[in-house]
C-alpha positions in Angstrom: 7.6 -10.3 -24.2 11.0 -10.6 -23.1 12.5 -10.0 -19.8 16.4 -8.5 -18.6 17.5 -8.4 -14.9 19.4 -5.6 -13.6 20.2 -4.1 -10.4 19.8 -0.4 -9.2 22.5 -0.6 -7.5 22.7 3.4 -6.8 19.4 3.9 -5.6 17.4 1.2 -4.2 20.5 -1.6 -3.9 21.2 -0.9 -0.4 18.0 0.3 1.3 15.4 -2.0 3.1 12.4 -3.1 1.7 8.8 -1.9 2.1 6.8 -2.9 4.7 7.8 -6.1 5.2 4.6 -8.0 6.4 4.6 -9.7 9.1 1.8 -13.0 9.1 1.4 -15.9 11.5 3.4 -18.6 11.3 3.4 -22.2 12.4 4.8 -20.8 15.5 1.8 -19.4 16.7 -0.2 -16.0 15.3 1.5 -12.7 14.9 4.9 -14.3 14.1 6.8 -13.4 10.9 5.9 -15.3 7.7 9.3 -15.0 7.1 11.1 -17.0 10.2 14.0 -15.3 11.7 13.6 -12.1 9.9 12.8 -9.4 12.3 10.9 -6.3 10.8 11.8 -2.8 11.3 10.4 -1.3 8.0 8.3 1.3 6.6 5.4 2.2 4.2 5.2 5.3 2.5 2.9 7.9 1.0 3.2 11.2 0.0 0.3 14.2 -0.7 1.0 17.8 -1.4 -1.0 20.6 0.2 -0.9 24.1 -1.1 -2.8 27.3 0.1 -3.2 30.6 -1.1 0.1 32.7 -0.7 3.3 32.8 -1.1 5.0 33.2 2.5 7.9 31.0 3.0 8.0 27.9 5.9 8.7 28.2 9.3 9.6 25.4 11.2 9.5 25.4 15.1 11.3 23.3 17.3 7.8 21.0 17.8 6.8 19.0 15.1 3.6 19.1 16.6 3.5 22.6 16.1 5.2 22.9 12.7 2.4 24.3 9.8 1.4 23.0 6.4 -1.1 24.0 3.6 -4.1 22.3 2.2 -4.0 21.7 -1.7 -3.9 18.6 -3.9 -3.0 14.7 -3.6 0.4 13.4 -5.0 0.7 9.7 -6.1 3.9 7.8 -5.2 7.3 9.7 -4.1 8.6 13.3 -5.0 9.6 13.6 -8.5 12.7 16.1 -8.5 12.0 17.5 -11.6 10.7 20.9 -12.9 7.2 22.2 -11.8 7.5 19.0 -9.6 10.0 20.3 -6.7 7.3 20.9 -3.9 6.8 24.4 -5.0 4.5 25.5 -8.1 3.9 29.2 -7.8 0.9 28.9 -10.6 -2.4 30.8 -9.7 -0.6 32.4 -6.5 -0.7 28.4 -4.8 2.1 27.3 -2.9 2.5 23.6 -2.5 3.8 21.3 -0.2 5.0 18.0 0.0 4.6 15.4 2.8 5.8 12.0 3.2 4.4 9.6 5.9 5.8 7.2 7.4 4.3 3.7 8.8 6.6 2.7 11.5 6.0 -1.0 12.7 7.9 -1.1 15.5 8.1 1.1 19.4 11.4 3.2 18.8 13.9 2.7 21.6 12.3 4.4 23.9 9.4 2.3 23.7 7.3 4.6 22.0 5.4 3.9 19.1 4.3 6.5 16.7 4.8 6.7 12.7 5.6 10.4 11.5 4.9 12.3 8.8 7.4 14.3 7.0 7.8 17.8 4.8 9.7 18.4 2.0 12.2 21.1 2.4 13.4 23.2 -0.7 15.5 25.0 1.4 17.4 22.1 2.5 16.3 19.6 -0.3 15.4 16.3 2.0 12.1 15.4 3.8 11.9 17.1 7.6 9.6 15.9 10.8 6.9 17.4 10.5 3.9 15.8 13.0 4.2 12.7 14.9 1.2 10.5 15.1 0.4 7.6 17.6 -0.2 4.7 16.0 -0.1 0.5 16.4 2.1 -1.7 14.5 1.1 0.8 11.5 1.8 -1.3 8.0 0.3 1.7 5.5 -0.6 5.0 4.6 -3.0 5.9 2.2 -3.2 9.6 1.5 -6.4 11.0 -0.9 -8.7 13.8 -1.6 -12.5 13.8 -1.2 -14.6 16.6 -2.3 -11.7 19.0 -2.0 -10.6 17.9 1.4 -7.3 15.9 2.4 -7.4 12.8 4.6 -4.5 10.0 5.8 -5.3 6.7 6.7 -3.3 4.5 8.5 -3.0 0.7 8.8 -2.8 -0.5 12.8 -2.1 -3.7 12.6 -1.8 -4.6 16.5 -1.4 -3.7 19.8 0.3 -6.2 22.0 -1.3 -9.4 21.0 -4.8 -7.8 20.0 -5.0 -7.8 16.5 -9.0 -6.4 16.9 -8.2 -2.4 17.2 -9.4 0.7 15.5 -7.5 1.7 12.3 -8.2 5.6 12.1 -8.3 8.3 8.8 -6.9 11.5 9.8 -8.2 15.2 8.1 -6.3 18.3 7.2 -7.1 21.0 9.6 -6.0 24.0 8.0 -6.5 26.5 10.7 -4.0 24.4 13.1 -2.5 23.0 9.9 -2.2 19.6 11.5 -3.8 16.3 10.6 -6.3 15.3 12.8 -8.1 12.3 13.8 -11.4 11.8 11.9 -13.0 8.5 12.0 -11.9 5.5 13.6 -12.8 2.1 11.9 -12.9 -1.4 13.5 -9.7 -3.2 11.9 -8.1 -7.5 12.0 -4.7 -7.1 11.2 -5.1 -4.2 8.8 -2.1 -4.3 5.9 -3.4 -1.8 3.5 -5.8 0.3 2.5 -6.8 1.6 -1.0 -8.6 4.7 -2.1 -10.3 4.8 -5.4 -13.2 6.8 -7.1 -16.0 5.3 -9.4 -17.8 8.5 -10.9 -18.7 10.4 -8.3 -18.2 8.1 -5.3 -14.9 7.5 -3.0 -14.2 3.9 -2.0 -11.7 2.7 0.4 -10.9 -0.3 1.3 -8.9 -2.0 4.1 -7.1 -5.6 3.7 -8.2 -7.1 7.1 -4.9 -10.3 7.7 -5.9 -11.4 11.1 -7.9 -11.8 14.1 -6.4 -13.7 16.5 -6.8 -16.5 16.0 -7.3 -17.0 12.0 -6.6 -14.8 8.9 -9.5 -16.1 7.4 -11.4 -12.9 7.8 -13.1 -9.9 6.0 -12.0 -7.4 4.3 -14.4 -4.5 4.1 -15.5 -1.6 1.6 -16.7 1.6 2.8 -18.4 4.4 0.9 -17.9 8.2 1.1 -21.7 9.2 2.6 -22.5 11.8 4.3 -19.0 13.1 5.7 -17.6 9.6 6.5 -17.1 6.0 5.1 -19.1 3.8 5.4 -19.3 0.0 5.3 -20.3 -1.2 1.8 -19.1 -4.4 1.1 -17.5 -7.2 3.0 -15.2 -10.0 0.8 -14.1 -13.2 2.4 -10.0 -12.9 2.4 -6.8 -15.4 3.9 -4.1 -12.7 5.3 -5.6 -10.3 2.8 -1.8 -8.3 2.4 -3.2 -5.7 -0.6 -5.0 -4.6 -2.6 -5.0 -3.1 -6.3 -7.8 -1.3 -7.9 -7.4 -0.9 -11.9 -9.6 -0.2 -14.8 -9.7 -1.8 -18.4 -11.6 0.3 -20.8 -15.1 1.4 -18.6 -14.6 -2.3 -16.1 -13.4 -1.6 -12.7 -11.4 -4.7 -11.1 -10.2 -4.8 -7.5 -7.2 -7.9 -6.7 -6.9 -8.6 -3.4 -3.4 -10.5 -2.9 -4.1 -13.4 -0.2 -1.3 -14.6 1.9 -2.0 -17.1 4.5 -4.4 -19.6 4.9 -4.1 -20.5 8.8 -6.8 -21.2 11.9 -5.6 -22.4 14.9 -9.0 -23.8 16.1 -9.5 -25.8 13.5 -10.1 -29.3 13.8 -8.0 -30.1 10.7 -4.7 -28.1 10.9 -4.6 -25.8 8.7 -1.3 -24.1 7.8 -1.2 -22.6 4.1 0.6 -20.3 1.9 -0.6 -21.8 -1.4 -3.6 -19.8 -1.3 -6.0 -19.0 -4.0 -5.7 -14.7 -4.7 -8.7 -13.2 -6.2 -9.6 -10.5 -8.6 -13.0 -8.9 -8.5 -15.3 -6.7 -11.0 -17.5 -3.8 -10.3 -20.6 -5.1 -11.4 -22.9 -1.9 -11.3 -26.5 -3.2 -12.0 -25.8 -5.1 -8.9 -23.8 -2.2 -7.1 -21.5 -4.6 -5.6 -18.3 -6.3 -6.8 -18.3 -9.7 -7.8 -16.0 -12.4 -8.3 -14.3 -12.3 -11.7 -11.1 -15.1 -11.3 -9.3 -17.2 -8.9 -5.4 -17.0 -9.3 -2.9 -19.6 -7.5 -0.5 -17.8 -5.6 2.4 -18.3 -3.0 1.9 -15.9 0.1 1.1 -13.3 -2.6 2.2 -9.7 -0.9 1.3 -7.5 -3.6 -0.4 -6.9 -6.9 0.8 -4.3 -10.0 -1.4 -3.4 -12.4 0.2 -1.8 -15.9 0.1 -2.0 -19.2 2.7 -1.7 -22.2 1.2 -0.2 -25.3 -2.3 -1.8 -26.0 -1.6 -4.6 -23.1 -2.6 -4.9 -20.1 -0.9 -6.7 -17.2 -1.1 -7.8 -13.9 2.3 -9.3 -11.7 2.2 -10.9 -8.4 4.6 -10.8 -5.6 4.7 -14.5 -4.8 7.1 -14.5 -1.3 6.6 -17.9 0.3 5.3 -21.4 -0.6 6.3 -23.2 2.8 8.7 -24.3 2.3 11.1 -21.8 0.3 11.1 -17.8 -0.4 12.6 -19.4 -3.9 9.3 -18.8 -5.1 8.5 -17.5 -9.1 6.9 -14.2 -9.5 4.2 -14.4 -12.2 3.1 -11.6 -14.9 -0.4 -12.3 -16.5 -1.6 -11.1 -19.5 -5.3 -9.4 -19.7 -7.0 -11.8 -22.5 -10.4 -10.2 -22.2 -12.8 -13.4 -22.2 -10.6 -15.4 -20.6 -9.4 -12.8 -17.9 -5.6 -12.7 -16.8 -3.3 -15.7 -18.2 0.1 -16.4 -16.9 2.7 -15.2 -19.9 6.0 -15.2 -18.4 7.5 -16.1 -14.4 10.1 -14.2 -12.8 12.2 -16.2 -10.5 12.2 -14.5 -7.2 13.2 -14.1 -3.5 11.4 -13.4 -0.9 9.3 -10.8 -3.1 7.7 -8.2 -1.5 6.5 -5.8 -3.9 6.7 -4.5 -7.2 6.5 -1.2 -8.6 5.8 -0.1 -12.4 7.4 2.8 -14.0 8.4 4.3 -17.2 10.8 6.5 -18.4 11.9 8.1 -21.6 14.1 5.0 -22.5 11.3 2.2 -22.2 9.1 0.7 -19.2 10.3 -1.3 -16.3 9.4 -3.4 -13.4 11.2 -2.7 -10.1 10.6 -5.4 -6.8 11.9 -5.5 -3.6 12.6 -8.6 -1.1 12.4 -8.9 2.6 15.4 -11.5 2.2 17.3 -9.9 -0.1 19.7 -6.6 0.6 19.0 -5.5 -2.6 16.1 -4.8 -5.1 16.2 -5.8 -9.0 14.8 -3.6 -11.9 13.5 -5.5 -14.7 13.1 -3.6 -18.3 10.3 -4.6 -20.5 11.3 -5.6 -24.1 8.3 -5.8 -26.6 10.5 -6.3 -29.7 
């Protein structure tokens, strides 16, 4: 498999990165992993809620106060497209959009909330829609259990307490507002990932630091009985992401490990060569169990996808110590002997990377914290 570079120069070329993640560095915990690059950016996800009905939006002068609709859960940004425009009129539904928006950083002000937006037909752009209070917020994760819609966000800190409650919010859709619904004990949270495995809902947070060392767990939780709840803990070094994916009827979950460091150990320890690990569900012994150990540089993020009858994984490698020159790798699924390194992408800085197809072939897109712009890579099978 061959590889081109280009640039997207249009779209993504001049807008910042996601979520840059911020790690502890030799300087002391809570500072950048990236020295000297201050962070000011955002995560993103979207759902779209619909209702019975077909009245129009009214928005008041309050984003608290603004409505919204309950329906069903959209996966990555707005497609402008037909039947995909934040309205579908089938069955008498009308559906909405909304974008939320993990802000890491107090505004100037001082205050520190993330918002969530709405799509607006009328005046084709996202709007404020409800401000939420949140704490050095790194993600959203937006899902659907048993026909209800929920947002979870990633606090990260507040101040220098890296030990605070993460919290998943609920639809209401009599005040048409998301509310908080469960709080859960967070170290650093980065991510979370929803994901379903017959009929049960999993989601899981990546915990990056307590304190004092980002050798920490990250935990599992369950849908039972109206909430999540803890089902599995996994031993993780500035766990940054996760990535849940599926090969034929196995269910794999990567966790993308950043930062060994632990400043009361006796032995310095200072690392961003740092074994990442992938995991399987193994279901006789309903837990997941380690499946391979994969090198990695201050890995930020893991993409699953697959061309044709191939399946692939690619890691955002962003730091080795010494350099943010650091090669992206693409494995190659090779069934008994799990994921192989096929090809290395030289990288900057790499943050995260995004898989997408389109009519004329399948690409790769990644973004940099170092770099003001973001590459698209097209795969060539031929």
């Amino acid at each position: 498999m061959l590889m081109r570079y280009g640039h997207l120069c249009a779209t993504l070329g001049h807008t910042r990165p996601r979520d840059r993640r911020v790690l502890p560095s030799g300087g002391g915990p809570g500072r950048s992993a990236h020295p000297g690059d201050k962070d000011h950016s955002v995560h993103e996800a979207s759902l779209s809620l619909g209702t019975m009905g077909r009245r129009r939006d009214t928005l008041g002068a309050d984003p608290q106060r603004r409505g919204g609709r309950t329906g069903t859960r959209v996966l990555g940004g707005l497609s402008a497209g037909p039947g995909t425009d934040g309205r579908n009129q089938a069955r008498g539904r009308v559906f909405q959009v909304f974008l939320a928006v993990a802000n890491f950083e107090p505004n100037e002000k001082g205050q520190e909330f993330s918002v969530i937006y709405k799509w607006s037909q009328r005046k084709l752009r996202f709007t404020p829609y409800q401000r939420v209070p949140t704490h050095s917020a790194r993600d959203w994760e937006a899902f659907e259990v048993a026909g209800e819609h929920f947002l979870a966000v990633a606090n990260h800190r507040e101040g220098d307490n890296h030990n605070i409650d993460s919290v998943i919010y609920k639809w209401n859709p009599r005040t048409r507002l998301f509310e908080a619904n469960q709080t859960i004990a967070t170290s650093g949270a980065y991510d979370w990932e929803f994901f379903t495995v017959g009929p049960y809902s999993f989601l899981v947070v990546a915990n990056a630091f307590n304190g004092t060392s980002t050798k920490v767990h990250s935990h599992l939780y369950v849908w039972l009985l109206g909430s999540f709840q803890l089902f599995q803990a996994f031993l993780t070094f500035g766990a940054a992401d996760w990535e849940v994916f599926r090969i034929g009827e196995r269910v794999f979950l990567a966790v993308a490990n950043s930062h060994s460091y632990d400043v009361e150990a006796q032995v310095h320890n200072d690392s961003y060569v740092v074994n990442s690990v992938i995991y399987e569900l193994n279901i006789t012994a309903q837990a997941f169990v380690k499946f391979q150990e994969i090198p990695t540089c201050s890995a930020l993020d893991w993409e699953f996808f697959s061309v044709g009858e191939d399946y692939f994984l690619v890691v955002a490698n962003s730091f080795d110590g010494n350099t943010f020159s650091v090669n992206s790798i693409i494995y190659r699924w090779q069934g008994y002997e799990g994921f192989v390194a096929v090809h290395s992408l030289p990288t900057f800085g790499c943050r995260d990377w995004e898989a997408f197809r389109t009519a004329a072939g399948s690409y790769l897109v990644y973004s940099s914290a170092k770099e003001p712009r973001s590459h698209v890579l097209r795969l060539r099978t031929g």
